[in-house]
C-alpha positions in Angstrom: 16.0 15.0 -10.6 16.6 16.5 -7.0 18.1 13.9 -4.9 15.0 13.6 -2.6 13.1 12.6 -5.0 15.0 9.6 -5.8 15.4 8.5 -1.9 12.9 6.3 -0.5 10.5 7.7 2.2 9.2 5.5 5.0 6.2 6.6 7.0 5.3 4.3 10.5 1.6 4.1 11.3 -0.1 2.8 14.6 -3.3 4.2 14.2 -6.0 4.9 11.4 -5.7 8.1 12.4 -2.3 8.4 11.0 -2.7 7.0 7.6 -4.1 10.5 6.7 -0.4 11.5 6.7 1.3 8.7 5.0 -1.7 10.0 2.2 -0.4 12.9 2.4 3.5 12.3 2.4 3.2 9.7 -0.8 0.7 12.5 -2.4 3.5 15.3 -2.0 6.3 12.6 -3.2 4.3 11.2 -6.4 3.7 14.4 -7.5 7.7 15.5 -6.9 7.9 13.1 -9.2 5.8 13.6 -12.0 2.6 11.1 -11.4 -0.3 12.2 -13.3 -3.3 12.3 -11.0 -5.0 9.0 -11.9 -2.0 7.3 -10.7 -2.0 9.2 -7.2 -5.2 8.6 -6.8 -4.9 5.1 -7.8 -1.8 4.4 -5.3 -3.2 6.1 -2.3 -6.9 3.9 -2.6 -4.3 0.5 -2.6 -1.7 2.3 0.5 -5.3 3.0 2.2 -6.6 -0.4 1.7 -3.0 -1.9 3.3 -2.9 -0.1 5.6 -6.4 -0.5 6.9 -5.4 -4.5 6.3 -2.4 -3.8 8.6 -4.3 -2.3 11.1 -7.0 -5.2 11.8 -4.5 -7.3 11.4 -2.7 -5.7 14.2 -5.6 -4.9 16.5 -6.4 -9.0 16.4 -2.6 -9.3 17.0 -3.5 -6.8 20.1 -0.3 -4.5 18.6 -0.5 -2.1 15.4 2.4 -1.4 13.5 2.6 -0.7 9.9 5.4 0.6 7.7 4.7 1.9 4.6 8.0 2.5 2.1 7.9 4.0 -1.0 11.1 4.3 -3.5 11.3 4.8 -7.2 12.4 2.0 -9.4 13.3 2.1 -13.4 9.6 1.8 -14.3 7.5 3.7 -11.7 7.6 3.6 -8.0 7.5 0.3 -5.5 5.4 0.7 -2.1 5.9 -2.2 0.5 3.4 -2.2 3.4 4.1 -4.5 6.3 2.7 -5.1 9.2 3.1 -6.8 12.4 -0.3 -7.9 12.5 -1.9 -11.3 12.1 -0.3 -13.2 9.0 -2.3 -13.2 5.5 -3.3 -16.3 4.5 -1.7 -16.8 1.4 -4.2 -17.9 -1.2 -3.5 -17.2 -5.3 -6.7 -15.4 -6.3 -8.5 -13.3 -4.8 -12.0 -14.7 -3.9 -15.2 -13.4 -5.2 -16.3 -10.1 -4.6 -18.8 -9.9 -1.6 -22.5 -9.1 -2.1 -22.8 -5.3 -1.6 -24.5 -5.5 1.9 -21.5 -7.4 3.4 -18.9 -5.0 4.9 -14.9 -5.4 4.0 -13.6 -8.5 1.4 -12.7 -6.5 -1.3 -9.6 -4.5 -0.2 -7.3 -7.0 -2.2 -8.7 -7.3 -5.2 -9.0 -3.0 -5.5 -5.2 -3.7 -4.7 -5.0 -6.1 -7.7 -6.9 -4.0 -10.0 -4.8 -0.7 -9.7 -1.1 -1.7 -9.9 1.3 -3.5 -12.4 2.2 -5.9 -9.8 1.4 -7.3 -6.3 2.8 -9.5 -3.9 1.7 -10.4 -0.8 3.4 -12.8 1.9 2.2 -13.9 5.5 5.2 -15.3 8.2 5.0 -15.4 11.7 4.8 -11.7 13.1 2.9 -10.0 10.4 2.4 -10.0 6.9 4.6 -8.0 3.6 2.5 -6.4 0.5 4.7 -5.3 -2.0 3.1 -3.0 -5.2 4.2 -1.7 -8.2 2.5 1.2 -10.6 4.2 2.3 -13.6 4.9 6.0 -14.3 5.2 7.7 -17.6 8.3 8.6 -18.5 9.6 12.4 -17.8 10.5 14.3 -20.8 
């Protein structure tokens, strides 16, 4: 593999404007690596639905500032997403999927429902996602 591929890209956002470009970046990156479509698709719905956590977060915080990182690991590729928004609330399950007429509440458990693994943590100054998708193995 080309040794860009294997390096970890990092993309800064302060505006949902610019999360069209970290969609782009990771796009161009998974498929440098292999990722079949469903698995693009699938990772850039959960960075979207970080990074729009980040960025309410942030504009309660009255700052926006998320980093999205993306670097391949044995299995597949890790994305962290932090913010310096508001801190999550750390619960253990996601709650209950709202009724269909509310607006926002299920970003999480989309998150939950797409990747291997997630992690979330809130501490004073912003909050840390961390995801994991697997990735088939190149031939």
């Amino acid at each position: 593999m080309k040794e860009e591929e294997e390096s970890e890209q990092t993309w800064i956002v302060q505006s949902a404007s610019q999360a069209s470009a970290v969609r782009y970046g990771l796009t161009t990156w998974l498929r440098s690596r292999g990722a079949p479509e469903h698995t693009v698709d699938d990772l850039l719905v959960v960075v979207n639905e970080l990074i729009t956590n980040g960025i309410e977060a942030g504009i309660a915080a009255g700052r926006v500032w998320v980093r999205v990182d993306a670097r391949p690991n044995p299995r597949g590729v890790v994305v962290h997403v932090r913010n310096q928004g508001l801190p999550y609330r750390q619960v253990n399950e996601p709650g209950p999927m709202p009724p269909p007429s509310q607006l926002g509440g299920r970003g999480l458990s989309i998150v939950m429902s797409l990747t291997s693994s997630f992690e979330i943590a809130g501490q004073i100054g912003g909050t840390d996602a961390r995801v994991e998708l697997r990735l088939p193995r190149r031939v």
